[in-house]
C-alpha positions, 0 to 999 in steps of 0.5 A: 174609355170604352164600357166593355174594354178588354181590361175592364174584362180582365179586372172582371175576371180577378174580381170573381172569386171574390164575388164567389166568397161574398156570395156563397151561401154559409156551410151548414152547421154540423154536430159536436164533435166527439172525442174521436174527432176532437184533433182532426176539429182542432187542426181544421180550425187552425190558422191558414198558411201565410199568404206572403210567404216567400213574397219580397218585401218592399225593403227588399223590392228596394234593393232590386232598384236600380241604383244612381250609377246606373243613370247617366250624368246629369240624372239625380234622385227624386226623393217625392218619388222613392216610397216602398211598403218596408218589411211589412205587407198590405192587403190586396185589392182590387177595384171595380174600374168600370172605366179606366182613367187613361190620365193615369199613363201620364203619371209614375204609377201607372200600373194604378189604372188596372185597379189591382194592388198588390202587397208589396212595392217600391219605387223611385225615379230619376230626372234630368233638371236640364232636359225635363228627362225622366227614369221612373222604375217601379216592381210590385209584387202579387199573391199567386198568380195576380202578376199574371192578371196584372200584366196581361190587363196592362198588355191590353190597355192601348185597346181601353186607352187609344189616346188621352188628353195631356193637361199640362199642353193641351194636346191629345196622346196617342198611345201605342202598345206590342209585346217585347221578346226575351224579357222576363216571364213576359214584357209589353211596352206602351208608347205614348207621343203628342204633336205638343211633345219633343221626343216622346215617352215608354211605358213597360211593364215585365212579369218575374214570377210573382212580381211586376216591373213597370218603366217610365221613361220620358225622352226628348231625342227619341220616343224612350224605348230604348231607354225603358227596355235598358232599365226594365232588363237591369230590373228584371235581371235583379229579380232573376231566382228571387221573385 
């Protein structure tokens, strides 16, 4: 949780055209506009573009997931994990995340702690009862180029968040992070391992045009990579020509 942490820099740089909006000074007024000018008036003060056009919805974000066959016996649906934005959108946002809440690795949604949201999303994961094993999968999806943004921050969190404390044993997580090849417009994967743990758990986030798949999978015989990067593949592989 460093001040001037790489992320924190990143969050900086896709909050500035905002702060470039909010600051700009008003344009001055001009004249009437007289007969000649009236059409060319009329289609400046025409409604904008959409925004979302050509964006996946959350109902479509859905479908991408991917479904129970894909897990291994013994792994069921959790339904207070499966959420989505249906066929409608939200507004973006981005929040001012001096320091970044590291505890936020620890969770499903942990794309949260680059403090950028997007206008679409669906998510849900898969437990093993048995074993406390966890799938968690999650696409979001950004206007113009935030993916990019987005995932490049996330690329750069075990730099902010070398390690954080684990509640629920007492114990310090270490958190380590490279790039994955060959997967999607760009993947990183996150490892996070505690002396309190068995196995560990992998986090990866991948890049697909204008959305961003992020995997959570906790694992008591390894440490999850392998795991995450099958799942992360499947996803991005539903996204392929559509995001």
């Amino acid at each position: 949780m460093r001040q001037t942490s790489p992320v924190v820099s990143l969050l900086a740089v896709a909050a500035l055209p905002l702060a470039l909006t909010a600051c700009s000074s008003p344009a001055p007024k001009s004249a009437a506009p007289g007969p000649a000018s009236a059409s060319a008036a009329a289609a400046a003060a025409a409604p904008s573009a959409d925004p979302n056009k050509g964006l996946l919805t959350g109902k479509q974000l859905k479908a991408a997931l991917a479904p129970a066959s894909f897990f291994a016996p013994g792994f069921t649906a959790d339904p207070a994990d499966a959420r989505d934005t249906g066929t409608t959108y939200r507004l973006p946002a981005t929040a001012d995340v001096p320091q970044p809440d590291c505890t936020k690795l620890g969770g499903t949604s942990w794309t949260d702690i680059t403090g950028i949201s997007g206008v679409s999303f669906a998510q849900d994961a898969y437990v093993n009862k048995n074993s406390s094993e966890e799938f968690a999968q999650e696409i979001d999806v950004y206007r113009d180029t935030t993916a990019t943004t987005v995932l490049d921050a996330l690329g750069q969190i075990s730099k902010a968040c070398p390690s954080y404390s684990d509640e629920a044993t007492h114990s310090t997580v270490t958190v380590t992070e490279k790039p994955l090849t060959g997967i999607g417009d760009g993947a990183w994967a996150i490892t996070e391992t505690s002396p309190a743990w068995q196995g560990g758990t992998t986090l990866v986030a991948a890049r697909v045009g204008t959305s961003v798949v992020t995997v959570l999978v906790s694992s008591s015989s390894d440490k999850g990579l392998t795991g995450a990067t099958k799942l992360t593949n499947q996803l991005v592989g539903a996204l392929k020509g559509k995001a």
